[in-house]
N, CA, C and O atoms as CSV, one atom per row, in Angstrom:
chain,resi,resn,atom,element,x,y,z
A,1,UNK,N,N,24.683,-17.284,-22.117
A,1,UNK,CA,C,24.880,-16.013,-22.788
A,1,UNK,C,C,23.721,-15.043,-22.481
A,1,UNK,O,O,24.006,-13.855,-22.332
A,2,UNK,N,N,22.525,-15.418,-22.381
A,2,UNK,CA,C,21.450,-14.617,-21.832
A,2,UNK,C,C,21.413,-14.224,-20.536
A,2,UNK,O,O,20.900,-13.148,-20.231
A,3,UNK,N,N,22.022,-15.157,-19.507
A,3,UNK,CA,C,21.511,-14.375,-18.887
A,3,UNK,C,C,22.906,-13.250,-18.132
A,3,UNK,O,O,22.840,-12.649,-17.060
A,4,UNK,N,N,24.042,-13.267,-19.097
A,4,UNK,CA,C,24.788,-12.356,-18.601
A,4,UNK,C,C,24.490,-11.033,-19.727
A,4,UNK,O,O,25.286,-10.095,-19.678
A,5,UNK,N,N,23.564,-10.982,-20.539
A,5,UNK,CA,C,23.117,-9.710,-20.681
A,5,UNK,C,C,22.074,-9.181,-20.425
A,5,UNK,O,O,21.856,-8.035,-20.817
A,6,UNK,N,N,21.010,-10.005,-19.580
A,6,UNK,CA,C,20.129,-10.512,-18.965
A,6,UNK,C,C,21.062,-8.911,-17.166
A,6,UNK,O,O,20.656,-7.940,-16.527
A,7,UNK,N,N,21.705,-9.333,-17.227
A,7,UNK,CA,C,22.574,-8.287,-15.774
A,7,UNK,C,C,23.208,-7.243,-16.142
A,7,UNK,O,O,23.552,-6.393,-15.321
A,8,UNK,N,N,23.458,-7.145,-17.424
A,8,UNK,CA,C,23.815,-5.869,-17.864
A,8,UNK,C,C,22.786,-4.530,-18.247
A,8,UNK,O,O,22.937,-3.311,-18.325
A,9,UNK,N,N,21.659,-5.494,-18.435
A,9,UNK,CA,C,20.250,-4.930,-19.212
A,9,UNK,C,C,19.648,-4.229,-17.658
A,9,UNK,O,O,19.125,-3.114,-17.646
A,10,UNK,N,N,19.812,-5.046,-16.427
A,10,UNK,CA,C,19.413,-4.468,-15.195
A,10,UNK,C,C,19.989,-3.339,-14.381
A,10,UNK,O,O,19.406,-2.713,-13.496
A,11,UNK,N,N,21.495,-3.137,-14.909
A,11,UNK,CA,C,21.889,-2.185,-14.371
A,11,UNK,C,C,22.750,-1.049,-14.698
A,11,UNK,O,O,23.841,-0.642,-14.301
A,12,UNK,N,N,22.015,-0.736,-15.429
A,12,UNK,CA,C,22.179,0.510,-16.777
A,12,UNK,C,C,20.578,1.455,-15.924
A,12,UNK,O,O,19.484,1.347,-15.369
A,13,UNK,N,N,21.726,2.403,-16.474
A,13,UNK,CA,C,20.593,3.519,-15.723
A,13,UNK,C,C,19.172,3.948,-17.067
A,13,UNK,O,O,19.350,3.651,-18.248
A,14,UNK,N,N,18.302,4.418,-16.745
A,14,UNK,CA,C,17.263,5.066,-17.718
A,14,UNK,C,C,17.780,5.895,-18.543
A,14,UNK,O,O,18.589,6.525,-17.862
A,15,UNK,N,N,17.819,6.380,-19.854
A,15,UNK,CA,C,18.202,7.138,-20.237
A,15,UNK,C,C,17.808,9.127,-19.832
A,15,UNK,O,O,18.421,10.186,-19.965
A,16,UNK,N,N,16.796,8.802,-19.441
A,16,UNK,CA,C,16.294,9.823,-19.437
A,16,UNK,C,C,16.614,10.608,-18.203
A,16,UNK,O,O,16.437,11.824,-18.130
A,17,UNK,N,N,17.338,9.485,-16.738
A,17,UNK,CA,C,17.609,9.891,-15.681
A,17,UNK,C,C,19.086,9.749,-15.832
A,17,UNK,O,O,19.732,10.195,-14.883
A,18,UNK,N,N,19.980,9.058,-17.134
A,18,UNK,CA,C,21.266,9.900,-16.493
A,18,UNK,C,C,21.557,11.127,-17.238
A,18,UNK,O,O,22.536,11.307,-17.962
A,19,UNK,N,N,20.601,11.961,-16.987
A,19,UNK,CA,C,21.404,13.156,-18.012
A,19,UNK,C,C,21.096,14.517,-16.513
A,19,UNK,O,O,21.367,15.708,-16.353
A,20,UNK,N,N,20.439,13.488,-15.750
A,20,UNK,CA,C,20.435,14.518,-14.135
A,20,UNK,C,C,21.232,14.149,-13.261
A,20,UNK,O,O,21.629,13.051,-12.871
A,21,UNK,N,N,21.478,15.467,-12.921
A,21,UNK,CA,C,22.786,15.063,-11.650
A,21,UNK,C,C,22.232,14.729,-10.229
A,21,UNK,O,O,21.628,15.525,-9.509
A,22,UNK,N,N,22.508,13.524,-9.957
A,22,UNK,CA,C,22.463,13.189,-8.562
A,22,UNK,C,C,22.486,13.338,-7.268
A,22,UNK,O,O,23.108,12.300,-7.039
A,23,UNK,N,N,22.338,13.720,-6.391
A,23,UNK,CA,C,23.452,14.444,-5.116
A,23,UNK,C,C,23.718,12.927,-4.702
A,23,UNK,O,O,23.113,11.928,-5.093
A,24,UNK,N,N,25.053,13.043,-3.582
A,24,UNK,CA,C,25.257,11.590,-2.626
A,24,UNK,C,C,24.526,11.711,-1.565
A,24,UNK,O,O,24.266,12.615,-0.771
A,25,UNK,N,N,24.263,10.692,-1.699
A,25,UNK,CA,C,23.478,10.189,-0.356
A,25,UNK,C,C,23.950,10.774,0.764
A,25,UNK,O,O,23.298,11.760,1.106
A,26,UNK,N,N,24.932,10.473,1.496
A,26,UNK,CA,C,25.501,11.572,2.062
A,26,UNK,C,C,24.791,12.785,2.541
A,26,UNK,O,O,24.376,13.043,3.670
A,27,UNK,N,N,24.738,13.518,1.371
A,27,UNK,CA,C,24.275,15.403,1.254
A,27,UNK,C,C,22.962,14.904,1.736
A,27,UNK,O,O,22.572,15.446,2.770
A,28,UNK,N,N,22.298,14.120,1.294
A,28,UNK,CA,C,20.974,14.409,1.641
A,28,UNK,C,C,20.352,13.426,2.945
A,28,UNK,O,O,19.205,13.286,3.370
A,29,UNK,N,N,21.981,12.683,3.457
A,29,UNK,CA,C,21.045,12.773,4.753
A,29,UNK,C,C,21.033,13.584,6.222
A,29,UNK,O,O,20.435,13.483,7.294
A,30,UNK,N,N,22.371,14.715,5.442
A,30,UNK,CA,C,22.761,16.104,6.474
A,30,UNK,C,C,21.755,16.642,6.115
A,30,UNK,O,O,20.916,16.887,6.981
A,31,UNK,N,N,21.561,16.910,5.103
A,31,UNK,CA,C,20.134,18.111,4.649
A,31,UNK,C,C,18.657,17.705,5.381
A,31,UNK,O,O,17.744,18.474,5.683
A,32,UNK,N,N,18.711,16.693,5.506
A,32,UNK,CA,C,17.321,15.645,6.194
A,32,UNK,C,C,17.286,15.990,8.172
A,32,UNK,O,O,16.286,16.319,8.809
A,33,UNK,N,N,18.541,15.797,8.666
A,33,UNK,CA,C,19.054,15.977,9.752
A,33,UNK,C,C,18.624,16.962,9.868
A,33,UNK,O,O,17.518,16.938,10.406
A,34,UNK,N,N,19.159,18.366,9.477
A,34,UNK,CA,C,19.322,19.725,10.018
A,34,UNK,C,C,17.837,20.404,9.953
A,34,UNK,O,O,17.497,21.177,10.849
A,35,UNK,N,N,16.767,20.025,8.624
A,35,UNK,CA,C,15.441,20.184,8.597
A,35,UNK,C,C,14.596,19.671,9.650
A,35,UNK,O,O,13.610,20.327,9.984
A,36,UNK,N,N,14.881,18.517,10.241
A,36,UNK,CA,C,14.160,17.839,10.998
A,36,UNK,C,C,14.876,18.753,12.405
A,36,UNK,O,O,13.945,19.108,13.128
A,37,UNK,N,N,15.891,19.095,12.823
A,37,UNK,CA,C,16.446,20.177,14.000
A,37,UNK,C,C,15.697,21.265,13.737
A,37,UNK,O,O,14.996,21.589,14.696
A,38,UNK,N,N,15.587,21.981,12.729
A,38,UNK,CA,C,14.788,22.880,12.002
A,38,UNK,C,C,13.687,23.281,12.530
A,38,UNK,O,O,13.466,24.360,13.079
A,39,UNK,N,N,12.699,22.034,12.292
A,39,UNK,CA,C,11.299,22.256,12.224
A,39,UNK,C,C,11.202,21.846,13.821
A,39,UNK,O,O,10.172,22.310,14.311
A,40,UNK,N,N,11.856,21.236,14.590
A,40,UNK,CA,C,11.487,20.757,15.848
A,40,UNK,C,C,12.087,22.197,16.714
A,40,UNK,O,O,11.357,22.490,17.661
A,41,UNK,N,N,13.074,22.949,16.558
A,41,UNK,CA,C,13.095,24.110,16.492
A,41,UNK,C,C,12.312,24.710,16.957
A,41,UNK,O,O,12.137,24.961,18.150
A,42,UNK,N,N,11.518,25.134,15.727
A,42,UNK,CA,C,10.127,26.050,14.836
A,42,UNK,C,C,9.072,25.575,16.347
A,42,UNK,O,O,8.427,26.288,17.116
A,43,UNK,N,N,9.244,24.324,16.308
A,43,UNK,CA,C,7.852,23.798,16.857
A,43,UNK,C,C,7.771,24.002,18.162
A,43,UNK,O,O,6.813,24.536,18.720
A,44,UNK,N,N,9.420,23.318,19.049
A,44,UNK,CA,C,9.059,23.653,20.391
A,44,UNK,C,C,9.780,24.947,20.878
A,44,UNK,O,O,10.500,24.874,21.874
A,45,UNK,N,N,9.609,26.186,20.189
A,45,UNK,CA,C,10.209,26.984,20.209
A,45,UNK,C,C,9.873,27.773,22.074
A,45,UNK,O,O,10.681,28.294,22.842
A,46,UNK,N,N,8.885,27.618,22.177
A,46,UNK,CA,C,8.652,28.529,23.700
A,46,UNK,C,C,8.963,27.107,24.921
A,46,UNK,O,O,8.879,27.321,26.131
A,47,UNK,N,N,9.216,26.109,24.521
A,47,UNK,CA,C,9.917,25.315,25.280
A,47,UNK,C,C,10.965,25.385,25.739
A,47,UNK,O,O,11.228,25.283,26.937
A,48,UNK,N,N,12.327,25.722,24.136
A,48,UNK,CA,C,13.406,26.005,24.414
A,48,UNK,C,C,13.951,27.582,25.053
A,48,UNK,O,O,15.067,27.926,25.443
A,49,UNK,N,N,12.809,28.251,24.978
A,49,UNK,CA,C,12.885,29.666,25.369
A,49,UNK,C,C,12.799,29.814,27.232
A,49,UNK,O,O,13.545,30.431,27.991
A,50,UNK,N,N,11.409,28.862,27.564
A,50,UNK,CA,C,11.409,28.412,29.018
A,50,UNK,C,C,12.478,28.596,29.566
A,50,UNK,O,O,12.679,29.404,30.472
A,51,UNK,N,N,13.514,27.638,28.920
A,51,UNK,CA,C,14.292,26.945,29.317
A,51,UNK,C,C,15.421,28.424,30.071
A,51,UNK,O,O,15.888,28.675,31.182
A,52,UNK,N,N,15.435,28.761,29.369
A,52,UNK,CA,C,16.627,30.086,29.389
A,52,UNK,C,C,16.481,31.170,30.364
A,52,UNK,O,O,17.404,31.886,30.754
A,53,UNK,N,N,15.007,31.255,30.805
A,53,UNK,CA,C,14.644,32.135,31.717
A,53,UNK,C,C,14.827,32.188,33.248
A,53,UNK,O,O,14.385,33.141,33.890
């Protein structure tokens, strides 16, 4: 009997964190993607400019 509330007790969220909304995983690993295109962008910017000339 313990220890099946012993697994219920583990996977119950904090109270204090479900009252925030989540995003899916998902969203944030397009959002992660496109920042990292982003900043590499930003960075080799007169590289990709070379390129065109």
């Amino acid at each position: 009997m313990e220890d099946n509330n012993q697994d219920t007790n583990q996977n119950k969220i904090p109270s204090k964190m479900a009252r925030l909304a989540w995003p899916k995983a998902k969203y944030g690993v397009i959002l992660a993607v496109i920042i990292i295109i982003l900043v590499n962008l930003i960075y080799y910017k007169d590289f990709f400019l070379s390129l065109f000339k």
